[in-house]
Structure formats: C-alpha cells, structure tokens
C-alpha positions as CSV (number, residue, x, y, z in Angstrom):
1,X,114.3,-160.8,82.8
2,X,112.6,-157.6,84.6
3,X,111.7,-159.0,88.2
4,X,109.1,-157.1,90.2
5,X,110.8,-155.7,93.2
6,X,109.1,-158.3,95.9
7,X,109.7,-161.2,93.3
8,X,113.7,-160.9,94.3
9,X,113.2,-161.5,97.8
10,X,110.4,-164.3,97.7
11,X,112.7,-166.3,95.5
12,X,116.0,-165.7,98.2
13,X,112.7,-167.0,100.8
14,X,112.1,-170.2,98.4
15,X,115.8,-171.0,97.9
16,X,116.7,-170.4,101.4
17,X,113.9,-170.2,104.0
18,X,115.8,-170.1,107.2
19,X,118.8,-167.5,106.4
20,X,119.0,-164.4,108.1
21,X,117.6,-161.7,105.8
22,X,117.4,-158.6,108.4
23,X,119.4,-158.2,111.4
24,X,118.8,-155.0,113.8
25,X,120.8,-154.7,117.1
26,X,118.6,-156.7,118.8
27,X,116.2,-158.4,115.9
28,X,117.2,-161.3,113.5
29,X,114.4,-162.1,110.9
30,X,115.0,-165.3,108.5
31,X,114.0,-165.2,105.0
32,X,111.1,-166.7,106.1
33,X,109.9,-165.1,108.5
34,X,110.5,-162.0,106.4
35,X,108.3,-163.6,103.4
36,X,105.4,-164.5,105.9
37,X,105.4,-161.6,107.7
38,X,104.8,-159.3,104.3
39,X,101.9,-161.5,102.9
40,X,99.8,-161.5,106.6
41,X,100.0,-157.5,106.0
42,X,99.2,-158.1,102.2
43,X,96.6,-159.7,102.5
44,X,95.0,-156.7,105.4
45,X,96.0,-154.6,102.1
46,X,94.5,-155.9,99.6
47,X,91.3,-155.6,101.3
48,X,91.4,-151.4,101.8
49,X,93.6,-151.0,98.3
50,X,90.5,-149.9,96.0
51,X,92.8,-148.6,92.5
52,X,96.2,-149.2,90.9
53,X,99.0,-147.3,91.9
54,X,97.5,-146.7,95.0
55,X,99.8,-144.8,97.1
56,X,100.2,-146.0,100.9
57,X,102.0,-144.1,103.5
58,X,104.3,-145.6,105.8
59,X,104.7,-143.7,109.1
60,X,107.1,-146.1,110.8
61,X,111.3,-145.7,112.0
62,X,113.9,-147.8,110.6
63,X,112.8,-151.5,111.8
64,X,112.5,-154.9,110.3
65,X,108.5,-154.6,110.5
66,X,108.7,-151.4,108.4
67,X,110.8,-154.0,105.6
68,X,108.4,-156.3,106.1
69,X,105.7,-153.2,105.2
70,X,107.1,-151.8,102.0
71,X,107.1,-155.6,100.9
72,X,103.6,-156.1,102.0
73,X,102.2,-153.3,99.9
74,X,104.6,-153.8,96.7
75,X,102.7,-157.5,97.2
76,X,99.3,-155.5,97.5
77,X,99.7,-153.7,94.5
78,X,100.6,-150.8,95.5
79,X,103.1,-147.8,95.9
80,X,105.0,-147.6,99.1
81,X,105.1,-143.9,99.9
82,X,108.4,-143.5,103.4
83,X,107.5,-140.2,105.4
84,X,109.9,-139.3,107.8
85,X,109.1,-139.7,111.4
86,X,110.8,-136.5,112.3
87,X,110.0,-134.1,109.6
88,X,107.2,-131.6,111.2
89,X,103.6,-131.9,110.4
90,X,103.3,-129.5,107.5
91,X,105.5,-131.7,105.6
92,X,103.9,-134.8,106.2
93,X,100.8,-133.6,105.5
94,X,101.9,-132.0,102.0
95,X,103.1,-135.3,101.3
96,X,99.9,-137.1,102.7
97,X,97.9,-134.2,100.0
98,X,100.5,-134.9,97.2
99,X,99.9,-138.2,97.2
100,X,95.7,-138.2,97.6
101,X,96.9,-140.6,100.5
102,X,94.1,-142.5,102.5
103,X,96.0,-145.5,104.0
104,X,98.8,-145.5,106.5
105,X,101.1,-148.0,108.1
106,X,102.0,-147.3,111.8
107,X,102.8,-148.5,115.5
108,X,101.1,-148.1,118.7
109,X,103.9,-145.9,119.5
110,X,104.0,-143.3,116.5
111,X,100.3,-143.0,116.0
112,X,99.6,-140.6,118.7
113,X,102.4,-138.6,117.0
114,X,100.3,-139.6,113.7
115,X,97.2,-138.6,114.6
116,X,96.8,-134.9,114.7
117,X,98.7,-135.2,111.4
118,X,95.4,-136.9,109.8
119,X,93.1,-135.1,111.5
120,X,94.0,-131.7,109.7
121,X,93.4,-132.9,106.6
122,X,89.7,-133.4,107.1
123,X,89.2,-137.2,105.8
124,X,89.0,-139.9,106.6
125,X,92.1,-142.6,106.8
126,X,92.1,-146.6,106.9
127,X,95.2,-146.8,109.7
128,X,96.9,-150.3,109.9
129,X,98.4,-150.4,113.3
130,X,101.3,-153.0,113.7
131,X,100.6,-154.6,116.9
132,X,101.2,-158.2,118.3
133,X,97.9,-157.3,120.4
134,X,95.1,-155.4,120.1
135,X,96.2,-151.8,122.0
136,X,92.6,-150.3,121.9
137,X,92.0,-147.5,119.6
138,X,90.6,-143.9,120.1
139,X,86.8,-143.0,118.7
140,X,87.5,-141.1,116.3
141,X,87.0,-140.8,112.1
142,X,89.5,-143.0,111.3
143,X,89.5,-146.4,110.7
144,X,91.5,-148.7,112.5
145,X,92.8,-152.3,112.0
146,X,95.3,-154.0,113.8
147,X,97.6,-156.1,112.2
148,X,100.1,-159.3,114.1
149,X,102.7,-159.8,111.0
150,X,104.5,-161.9,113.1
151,X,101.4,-164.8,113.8
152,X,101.7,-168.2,112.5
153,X,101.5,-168.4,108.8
154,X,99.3,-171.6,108.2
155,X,98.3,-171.2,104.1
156,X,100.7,-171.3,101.9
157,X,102.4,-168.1,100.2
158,X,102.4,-168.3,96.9
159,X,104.5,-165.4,94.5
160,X,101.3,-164.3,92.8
161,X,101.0,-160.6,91.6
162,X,101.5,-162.0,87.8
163,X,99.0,-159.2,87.3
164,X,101.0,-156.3,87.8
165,X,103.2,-154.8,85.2
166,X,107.1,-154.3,85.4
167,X,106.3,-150.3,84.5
168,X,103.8,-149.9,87.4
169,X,105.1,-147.8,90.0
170,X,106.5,-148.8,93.3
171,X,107.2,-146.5,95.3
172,X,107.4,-142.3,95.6
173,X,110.4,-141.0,97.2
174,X,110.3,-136.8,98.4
175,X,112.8,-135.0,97.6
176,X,113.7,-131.2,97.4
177,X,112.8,-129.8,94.7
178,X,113.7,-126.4,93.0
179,X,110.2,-124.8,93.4
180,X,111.2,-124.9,97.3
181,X,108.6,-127.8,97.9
182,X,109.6,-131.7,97.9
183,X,109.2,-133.3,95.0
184,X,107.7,-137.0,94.3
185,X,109.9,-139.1,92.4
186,X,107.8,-142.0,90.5
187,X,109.6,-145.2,90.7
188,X,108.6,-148.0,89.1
189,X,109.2,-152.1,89.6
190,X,111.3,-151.8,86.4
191,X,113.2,-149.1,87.0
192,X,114.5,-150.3,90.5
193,X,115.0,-153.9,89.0
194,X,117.4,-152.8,86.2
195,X,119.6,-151.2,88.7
196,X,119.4,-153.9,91.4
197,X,120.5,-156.6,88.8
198,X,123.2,-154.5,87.6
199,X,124.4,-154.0,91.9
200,X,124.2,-157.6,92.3
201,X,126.7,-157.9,89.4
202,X,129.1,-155.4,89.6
203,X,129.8,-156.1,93.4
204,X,129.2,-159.6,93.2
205,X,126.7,-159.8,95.9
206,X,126.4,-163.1,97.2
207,X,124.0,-164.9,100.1
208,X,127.4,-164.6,102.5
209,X,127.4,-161.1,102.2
210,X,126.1,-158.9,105.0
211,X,125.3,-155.6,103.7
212,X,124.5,-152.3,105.6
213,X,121.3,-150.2,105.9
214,X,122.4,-147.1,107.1
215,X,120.0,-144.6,104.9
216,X,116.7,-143.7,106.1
217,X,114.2,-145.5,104.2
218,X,112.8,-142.1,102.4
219,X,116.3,-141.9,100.8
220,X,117.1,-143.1,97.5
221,X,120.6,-145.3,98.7
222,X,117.8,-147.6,100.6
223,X,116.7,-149.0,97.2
224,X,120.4,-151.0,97.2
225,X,120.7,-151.2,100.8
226,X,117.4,-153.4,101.0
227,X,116.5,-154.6,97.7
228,X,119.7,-155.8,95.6
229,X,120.8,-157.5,99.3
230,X,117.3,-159.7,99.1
231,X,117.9,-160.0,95.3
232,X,121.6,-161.5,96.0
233,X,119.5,-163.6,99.2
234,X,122.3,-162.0,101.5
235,X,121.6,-160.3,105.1
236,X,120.4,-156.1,105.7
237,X,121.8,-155.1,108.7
238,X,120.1,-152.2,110.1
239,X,121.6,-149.0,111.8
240,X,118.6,-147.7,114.6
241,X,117.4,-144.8,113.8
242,X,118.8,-143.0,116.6
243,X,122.4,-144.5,116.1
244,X,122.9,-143.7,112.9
245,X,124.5,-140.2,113.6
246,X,127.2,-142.1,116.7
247,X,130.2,-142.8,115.1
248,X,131.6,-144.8,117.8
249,X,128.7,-147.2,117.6
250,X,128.9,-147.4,114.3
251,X,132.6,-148.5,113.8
252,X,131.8,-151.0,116.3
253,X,129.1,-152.2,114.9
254,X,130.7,-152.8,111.4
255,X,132.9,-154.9,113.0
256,X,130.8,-157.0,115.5
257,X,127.9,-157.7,113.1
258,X,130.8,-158.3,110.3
259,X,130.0,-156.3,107.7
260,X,130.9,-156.8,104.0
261,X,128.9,-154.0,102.1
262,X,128.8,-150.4,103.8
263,X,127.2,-147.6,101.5
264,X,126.7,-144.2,103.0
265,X,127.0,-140.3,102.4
266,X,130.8,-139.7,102.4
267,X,130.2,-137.3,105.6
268,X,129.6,-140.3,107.4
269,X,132.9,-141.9,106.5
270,X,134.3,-138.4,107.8
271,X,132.8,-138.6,111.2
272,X,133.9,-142.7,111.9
273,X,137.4,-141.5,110.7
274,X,137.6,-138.6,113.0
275,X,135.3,-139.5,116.2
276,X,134.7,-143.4,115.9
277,X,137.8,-144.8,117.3
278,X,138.1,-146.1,114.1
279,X,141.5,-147.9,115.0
280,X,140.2,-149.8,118.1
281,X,138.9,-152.4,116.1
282,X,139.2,-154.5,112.9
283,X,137.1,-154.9,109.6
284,X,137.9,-158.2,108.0
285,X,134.9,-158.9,106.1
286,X,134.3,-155.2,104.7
287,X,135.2,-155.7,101.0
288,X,132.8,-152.9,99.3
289,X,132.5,-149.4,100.6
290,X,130.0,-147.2,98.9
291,X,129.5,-143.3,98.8
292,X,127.4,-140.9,97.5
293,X,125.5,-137.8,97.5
294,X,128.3,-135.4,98.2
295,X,132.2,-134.8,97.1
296,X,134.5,-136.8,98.2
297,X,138.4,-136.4,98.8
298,X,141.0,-138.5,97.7
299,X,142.9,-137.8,101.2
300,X,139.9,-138.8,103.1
301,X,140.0,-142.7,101.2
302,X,143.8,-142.7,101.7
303,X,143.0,-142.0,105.7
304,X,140.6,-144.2,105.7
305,X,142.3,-147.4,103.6
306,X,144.6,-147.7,106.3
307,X,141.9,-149.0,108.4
308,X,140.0,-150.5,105.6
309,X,142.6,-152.3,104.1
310,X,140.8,-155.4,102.5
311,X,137.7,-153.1,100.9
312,X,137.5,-151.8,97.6
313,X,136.0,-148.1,97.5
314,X,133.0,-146.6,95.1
315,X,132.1,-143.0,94.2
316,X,128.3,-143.8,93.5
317,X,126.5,-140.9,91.1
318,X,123.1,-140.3,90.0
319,X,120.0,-138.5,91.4
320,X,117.3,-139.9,92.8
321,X,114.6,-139.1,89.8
322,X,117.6,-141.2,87.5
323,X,118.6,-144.0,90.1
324,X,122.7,-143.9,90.2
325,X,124.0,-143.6,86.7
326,X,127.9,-143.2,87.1
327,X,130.4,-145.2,89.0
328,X,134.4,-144.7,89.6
329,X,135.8,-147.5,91.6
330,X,139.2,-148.2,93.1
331,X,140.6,-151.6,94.4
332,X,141.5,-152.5,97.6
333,X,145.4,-151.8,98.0
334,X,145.5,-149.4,95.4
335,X,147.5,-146.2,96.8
336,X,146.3,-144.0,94.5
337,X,143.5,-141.8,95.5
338,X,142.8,-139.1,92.8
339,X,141.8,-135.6,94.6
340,X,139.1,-134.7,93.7
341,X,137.2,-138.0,93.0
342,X,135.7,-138.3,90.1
343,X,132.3,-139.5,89.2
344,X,133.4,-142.2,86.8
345,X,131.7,-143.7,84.0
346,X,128.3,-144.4,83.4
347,X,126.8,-147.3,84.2
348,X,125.9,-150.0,80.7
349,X,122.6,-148.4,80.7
350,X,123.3,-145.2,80.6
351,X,123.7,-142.7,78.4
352,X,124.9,-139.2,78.3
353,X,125.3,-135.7,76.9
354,X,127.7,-132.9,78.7
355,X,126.4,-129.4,76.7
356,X,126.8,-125.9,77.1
357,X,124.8,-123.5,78.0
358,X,122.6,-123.5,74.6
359,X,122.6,-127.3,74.8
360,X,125.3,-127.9,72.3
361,X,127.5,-130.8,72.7
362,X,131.0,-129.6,74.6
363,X,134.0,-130.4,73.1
364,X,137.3,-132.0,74.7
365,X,137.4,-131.6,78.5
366,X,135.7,-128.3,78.6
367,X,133.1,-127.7,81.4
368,X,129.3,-128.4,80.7
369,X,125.9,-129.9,82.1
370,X,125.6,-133.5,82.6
371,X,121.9,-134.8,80.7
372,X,121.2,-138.7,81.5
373,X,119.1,-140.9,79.5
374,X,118.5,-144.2,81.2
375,X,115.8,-146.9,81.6
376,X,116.2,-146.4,85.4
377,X,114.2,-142.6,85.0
378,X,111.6,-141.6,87.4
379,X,108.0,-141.4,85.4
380,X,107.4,-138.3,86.6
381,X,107.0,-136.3,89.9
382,X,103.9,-136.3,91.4
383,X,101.3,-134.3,91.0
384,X,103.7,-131.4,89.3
385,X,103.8,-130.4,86.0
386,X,107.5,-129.4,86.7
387,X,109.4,-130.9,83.5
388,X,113.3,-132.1,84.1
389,X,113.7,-133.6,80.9
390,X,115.1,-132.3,77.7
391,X,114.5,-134.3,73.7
392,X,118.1,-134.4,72.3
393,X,119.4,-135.9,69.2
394,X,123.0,-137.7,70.4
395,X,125.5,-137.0,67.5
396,X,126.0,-139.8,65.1
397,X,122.5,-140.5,65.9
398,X,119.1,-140.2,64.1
399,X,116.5,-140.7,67.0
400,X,115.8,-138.5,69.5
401,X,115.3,-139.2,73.3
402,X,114.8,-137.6,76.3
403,X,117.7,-137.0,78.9
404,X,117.3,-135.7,82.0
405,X,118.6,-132.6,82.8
406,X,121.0,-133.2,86.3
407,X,121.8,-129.5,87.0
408,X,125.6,-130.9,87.3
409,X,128.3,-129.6,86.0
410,X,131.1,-131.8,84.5
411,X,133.9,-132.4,82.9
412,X,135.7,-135.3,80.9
413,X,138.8,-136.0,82.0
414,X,141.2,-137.7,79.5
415,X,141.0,-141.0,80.8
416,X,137.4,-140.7,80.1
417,X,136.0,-140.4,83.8
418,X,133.7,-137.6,84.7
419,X,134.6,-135.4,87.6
420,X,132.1,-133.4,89.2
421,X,132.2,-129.5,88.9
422,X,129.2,-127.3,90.7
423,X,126.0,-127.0,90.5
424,X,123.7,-124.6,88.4
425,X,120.6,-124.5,91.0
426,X,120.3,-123.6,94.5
427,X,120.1,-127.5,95.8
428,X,123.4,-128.5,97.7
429,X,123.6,-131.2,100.0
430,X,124.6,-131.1,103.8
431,X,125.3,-134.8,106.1
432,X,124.1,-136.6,103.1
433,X,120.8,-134.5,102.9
434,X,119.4,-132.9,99.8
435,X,118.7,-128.7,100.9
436,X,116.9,-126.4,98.4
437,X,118.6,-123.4,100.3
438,X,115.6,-121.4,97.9
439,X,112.7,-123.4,100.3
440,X,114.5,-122.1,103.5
441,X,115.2,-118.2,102.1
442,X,111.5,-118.3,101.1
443,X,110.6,-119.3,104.4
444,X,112.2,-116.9,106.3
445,X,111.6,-114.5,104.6
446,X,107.8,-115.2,105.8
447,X,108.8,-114.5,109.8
448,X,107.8,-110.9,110.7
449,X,111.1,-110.4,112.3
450,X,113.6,-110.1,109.0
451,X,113.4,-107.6,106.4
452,X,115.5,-109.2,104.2
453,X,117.7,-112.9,104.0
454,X,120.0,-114.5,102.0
455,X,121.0,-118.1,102.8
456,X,124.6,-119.8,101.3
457,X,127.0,-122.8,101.5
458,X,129.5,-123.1,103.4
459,X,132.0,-125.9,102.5
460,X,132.7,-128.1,105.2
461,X,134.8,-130.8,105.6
462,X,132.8,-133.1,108.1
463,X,129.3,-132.6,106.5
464,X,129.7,-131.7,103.2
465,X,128.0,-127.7,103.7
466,X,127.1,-125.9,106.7
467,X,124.1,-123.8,106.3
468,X,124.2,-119.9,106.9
469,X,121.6,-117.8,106.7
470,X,122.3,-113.7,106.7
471,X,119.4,-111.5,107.4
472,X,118.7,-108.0,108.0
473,X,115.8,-107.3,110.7
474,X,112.4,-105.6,110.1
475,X,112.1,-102.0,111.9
476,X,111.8,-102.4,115.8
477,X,112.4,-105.9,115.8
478,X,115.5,-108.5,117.3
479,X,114.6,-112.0,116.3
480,X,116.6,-114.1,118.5
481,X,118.2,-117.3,117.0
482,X,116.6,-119.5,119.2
483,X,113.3,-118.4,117.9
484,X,114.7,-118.6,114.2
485,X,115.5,-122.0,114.9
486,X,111.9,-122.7,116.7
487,X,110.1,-121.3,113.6
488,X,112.6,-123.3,110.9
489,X,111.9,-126.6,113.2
490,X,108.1,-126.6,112.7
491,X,108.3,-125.9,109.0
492,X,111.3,-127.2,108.0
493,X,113.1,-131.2,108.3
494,X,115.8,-131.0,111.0
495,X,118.6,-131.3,108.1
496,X,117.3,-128.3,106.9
497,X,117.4,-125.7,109.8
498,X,120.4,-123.9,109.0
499,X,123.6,-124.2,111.3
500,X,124.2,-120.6,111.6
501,X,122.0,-117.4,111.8
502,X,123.6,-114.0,111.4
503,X,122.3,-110.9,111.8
504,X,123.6,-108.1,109.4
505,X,123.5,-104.6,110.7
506,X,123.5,-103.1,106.8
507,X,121.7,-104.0,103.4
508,X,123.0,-107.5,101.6
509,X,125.0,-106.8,98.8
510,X,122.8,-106.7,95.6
511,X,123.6,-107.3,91.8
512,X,123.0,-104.7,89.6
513,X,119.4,-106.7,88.7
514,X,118.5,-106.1,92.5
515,X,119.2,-109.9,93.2
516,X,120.9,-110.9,96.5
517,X,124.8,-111.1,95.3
518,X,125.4,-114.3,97.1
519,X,128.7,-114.5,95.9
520,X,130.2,-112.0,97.7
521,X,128.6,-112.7,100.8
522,X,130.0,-116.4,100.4
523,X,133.6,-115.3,99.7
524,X,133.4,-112.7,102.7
525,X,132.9,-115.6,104.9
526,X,135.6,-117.5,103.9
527,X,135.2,-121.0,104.0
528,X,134.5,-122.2,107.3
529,X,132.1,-121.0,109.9
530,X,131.1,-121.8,113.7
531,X,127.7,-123.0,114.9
532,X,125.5,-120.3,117.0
C-alpha cells in the first residue's frame, strides 16, 4: 500500500502517542506533540492554500518546529519547498520566482533576514511567523499571521487528506543543475513512499532505533533521515545547524544521545575520524552507517570499523531527481573493505541500462553511462523544459520506458556490483555538496576584474574536491581574493565559493576548438592544493 508521506508518521502518533519522535540538543518532542503541533499549522494553511500543488517556502534552520512545518503543509495539501537560510538573496529569490511562491514559513528571528528577500520581488506574500506570542509585525505589504504550534490541542486530529492522490507532489528540492542554475526536483507522496518502505525494510528500522538527522533539510538524504524514521515510529535526532561541521561534537554526540542509524556524506566520516577524538568514546548502539554523495575508500571504513565495531556500513547511490537507486553493504566484522567502493546493486525497483556513447548496451565489464528507470523518478524539474530522460527498449524486452540519464559512468564488476567511474558533466561534489563548477566559471567570468577563468577539481581526501578557480586578469586590473570571495559570497551558496583563487600571469591552455583545456591545467596541479 502507497502511504502519503504524513500518513506514516500519524499512524507512529496513533500507535504510540507519547514516544520521543524528535530530539535536538536541548528539545524532545513526543509523537504527539509532533502530530498536534503539524495540524494547529495545517489548519493556518489550509486557509491561505488557494490551488493543488501549491508550493510553500519554508525559511526556517534545522529545528523540530521546521518538522513539525513540512508536516503541516504535506497535511495542507501542499508542496513543501526547504530554502537554505544561508544561501544569499539572489538564490532565494530565484527559487521564491521558480516556484510562483506566495506563502512562507518563518521565525521572529529569520524574518528580518527574510524580508528584503520578499520585498524585491514586488508582491505580495502571506508570511506565517512561528511564534509562542504575538512579536508585532512591521507595516508593510505582506501579510502576516502568527502561529503557536505548540498550544493545547483540544479537537481531535483526525488523518484526513483522503483527497489527495499518492502521485501529487510533495515537495521540490534545488539542486545544481547543468544550465548553471538550481534545478527543482518534483517529488511526489509516491515516490518518497516507495523508497521509505523499502529503508524501513532493508535496515530493519524499528521504534527503538534512534536515527540521525545530520543533512540540511534542502538535501535529498533528509527524506530517510526524517521520514522512513517516523514511518518505522523510531526517534530523529537532530544535529544544530551550526554543529554539524564540529567533529568533536559530533562524535560525542553519537554516543551520548545513543545513536543507532548515522547517514551522512562520506567527508563527514573523514573529519570525525581525523579531528573528532573519535577514540575517547564508545558507540554501542550504532548498528547502521550510511554514506553517500561522494567516493568512498575502503581504507577509510577499515579506519573507521575499529571504532565502529558493532555497525554495519552502506554505500548509498542515486541522485536526487531518482531517490537512491543502488546499494553495496558490508556487515559489521567483516574485514574486507574493497578499495574503491563500489555502488552495489540496485535497489528491487530499479532498473538499469550501462551504454556507450551512442546508447548501445556495453558489454562485459567495459565502461559506460548508468540510465535508471524507477518508480521513485522526479516528475519533472520545475519550471524547465530541461529533459534528463532518455526512451530505451531493455534487451529481451518489447516495451519501451524511460530511464534517466545519471551522467555516471560505470562499470560491472564480475560479482555483479557497480563501481563508480567519473562523471561526463561539469557537476562534482565537495563536503557532501552538489557544485556545477559551470555556474561558478559563468559567474566569474561576469566580474570586471578577470579576462578569462577556468574552474577544476581537485581531489581531496577530507572533502571529497577542493575548488580552484584559475583566471587571467582584465587589462589594468588586480582583483584581490578577498574581493573574489566577497563577490562569489553574494551570488553564490557558501559550498560553492571556491577554496582557492589563482591568478595566472599567461593565457589558459586551450584545445584546438578554442575551449579551456581543463585537463592540463588539472594535471599541472597535481592533486592536492592549499587554501588562499
């Protein structure tokens, strides 16, 4: 049975009303209190959402009010849209345009940041402040309403929504995209639901479990971290916002709030291993530890098994317009960490196609591009006519259906596991962030000071890639890095200001097409760079 996303965690409420279902480092919310704190801001919603699929834009840091939100409007109807609290304006505002947004969740505290935001894009916005009093608002266009999630709760809360189909969409998630501007992945009730059913399965979630949220809520790994743990009734624990980069902090708290499920970006697992005193405390009740988004090494699991010793450890694939699609587990105890990791196998959904470059079926282990055709596919992005899906006609089959095309190359490796190769676009991802190293080159190249630019990957070991970007200066002109950095910062997410800036003092090299020859540049690097 498809379950609409909210459905999972109002039945974990009805079955067990007083366990914990969010704990924060200072905040423990029971089921309960979880459940009645979503319908009092449904029912605000349901009186300023005027059309299906309406999108509504949170505006809040990683809390257990902002939970409590993206319930609320999935109970309204609705499609939670995440925006970043740090990204600068111009993003924000994209997304606010993308989306035809005209509703917005916030707190006394972020809406000044908020404001100016709205007020450049010249309408008017429906703001629902969450607030245990009323903080007075400014005059102004916008409309205000204050909302107390946590008063009493005196009617009784009923599941309700019957009306809204499994297909409808549920949330957009941003994401780089290869035009150089994010994308909107569609996601809909069904989609997430499919894959949350198969999480709760495969790591045998259970109501004793206590299950970490360390990925922003914009990311795509916060679809497990919050959903499939309300699904299985167990507890999110949430890593603060401004915490979630502090290794030491974070190795203690996986031990003090014991617990059981960690998924993260495999730099993160680099940085407690190195910096988080990893050995000066014990993790009992960690039995599952999830990765993905970047490439992991086997030495890196072998490191960090030593500490781990009772958990089992999963190289999660899959993009966030497919949902994760591939899976390569090993067992607690096992000694044997393969270097590189591979991607695994797909998931019972899934299906898949590795082809060459004219789209022909590879044969044996040779190299080729990963296509994905799963029920767990985006609708579309928004508000783009940008197609990332190909019609294919599997062999020994007679029906054809779309796959989506991943960019990634692969490889099948004789025991049938995938193991990730490169990629064939410009996307690479640095501390668990996506980077379209095209949307940064195109924005430099806008700054008056740089004649030309060329920005590249450098592996890293602790973040996955460290950003470089190599210009040459106009005539007359010095920028200095400090005002590179400034004019990145305002137009750019912080992930995606580049680590290093270095001037060139003669022409990048160029192919014989007049196109920056990034490989060379790359390979006269080396592989490792220092910070400026």
């Amino acid at each position: 049975m498809t379950h609409l996303i909210h459905h999972w965690m109002l039945s974990s409420a009805e079955r067990q009303p007083d366990a914990e279902a969010i704990r924060t480092s200072n905040q423990s919310l029971s089921y309960r209190n979880l459940r009645d704190a979503s319908q009092i801001l449904a029912n605000q919603l349901k009186q300023v959402v005027v059309s299906e699929e309406q999108c509504i834009g949170l505006y809040l840091g990683k809390s257990a009010e902002a939970i409590a939100a993206i319930y609320a409007v999935l109970m309204a109807g609705a499609v939670y849209v995440p925006m970043d609290i740090k990204n600068p304006a111009t993003r924000i505002q994209y997304i606010i345009d993308q989306c035809q947004m005209s509703v917005v969740i916030t707190t006394p505290e972020l809406l000044q940041q908020l404001r100016p935001m709205l007020a450049d894009a010249r309408q008017s916005f429906t703001i629902l402040v969450l607030c245990n009093s009323h903080p007075g608002f400014p005059l102004d266009q916008f409309h205000y309403i204050p909302v107390n999630i946590h008063a009493p709760v005196s009617d009784a809360i009923a599941l309700g929504n019957s009306d809204i189909a499994p297909n409808q969409l549920a949330t957009t998630l941003f994401t780089s995209g290869s035009t150089g501007l994010p994308k909107g992945a569609m996601i809909s009730h069904e989609s997430v639901s499919i894959f949350v059913a198969w999480v709760i399965e495969y790591f045998q979630l259970t109501p004793a479990d206590r299950c970490i949220s360390h990925a922003p809520l914009h990311f795509d790994l916060s679809l497990l971290d919050i959903f499939a743990t309300h699904a299985a009734g167990a507890c999110a624990v949430l890593v603060p916002d401004a915490m979630s980069g502090n290794p030491k902090f974070l190795t203690q708290y996986i031990a003090q709030q014991q617990v059981s499920v960690w998924q993260s970006v495999p730099s993160v697992l680099v940085l407690l291993l190195k910096y988080g005193d990893i050995a000066k405390h014990s993790y009992p009740s960690l039995r599952h530890i999830l990765f993905a988004g970047e490439r992991v090494s086997g030495s890196l699991l072998e490191n960090l098994s030593v500490h781990f010793s009772n958990a089992a450890f999963h190289n999660i694939y899959g993009a966030t317009e497919t949902n994760d699609t591939f899976v390569f587990s090993i067992p607690p105890g096992n000694q044997a960490f393969p270097d590189p990791l591979p991607i695994g196998k797909a998931l019972p959904y899934v299906d898949h196609l590795i082809v060459d470059a004219e789209g022909n079926p590879v044969d044996g282990n040779e190299e080729g591009e990963l296509l994905v055709s799963t029920p767990t596919s985006m609708r579309a992005y928004r508000n783009t006519l940008a197609n990332c899906w190909v019609a294919c006609t599997p062999p020994g089959e007679t029906a054809t259906r779309d796959f989506y095309i991943t960019k990634d190359i692969v490889r099948k490796l004789p025991d049938g596991n995938l193991l990730f190769c490169g990629r064939k676009d410009d996307i690479v991802k640095t501390s668990g962030n996506r980077v379209n190293l095209l949307e940064i080159e195109n924005l430099l190249q806008t700054h008056p000071g740089i004649s030309d630019v060329a920005v590249i990957p450098l592996p890293d070991d602790e973040i996955g890639n460290r950003i470089l970007a190599i210009f040459t200066a106009a005539p007359g002109c010095k920028p200095s890095i400090i005002e590179l950095k400034m004019f990145c910062a305002n137009n750019l997410p912080k992930y995606a200001i580049p680590h290093v800036f270095e001037l060139s003092e003669v022409p990048l090299p160029k192919t014989s097409s007049g196109k920056t020859n990034k490989p060379v540049l790359i390979k006269s690097r080396g592989q490792h760079v220092a910070t400026a």
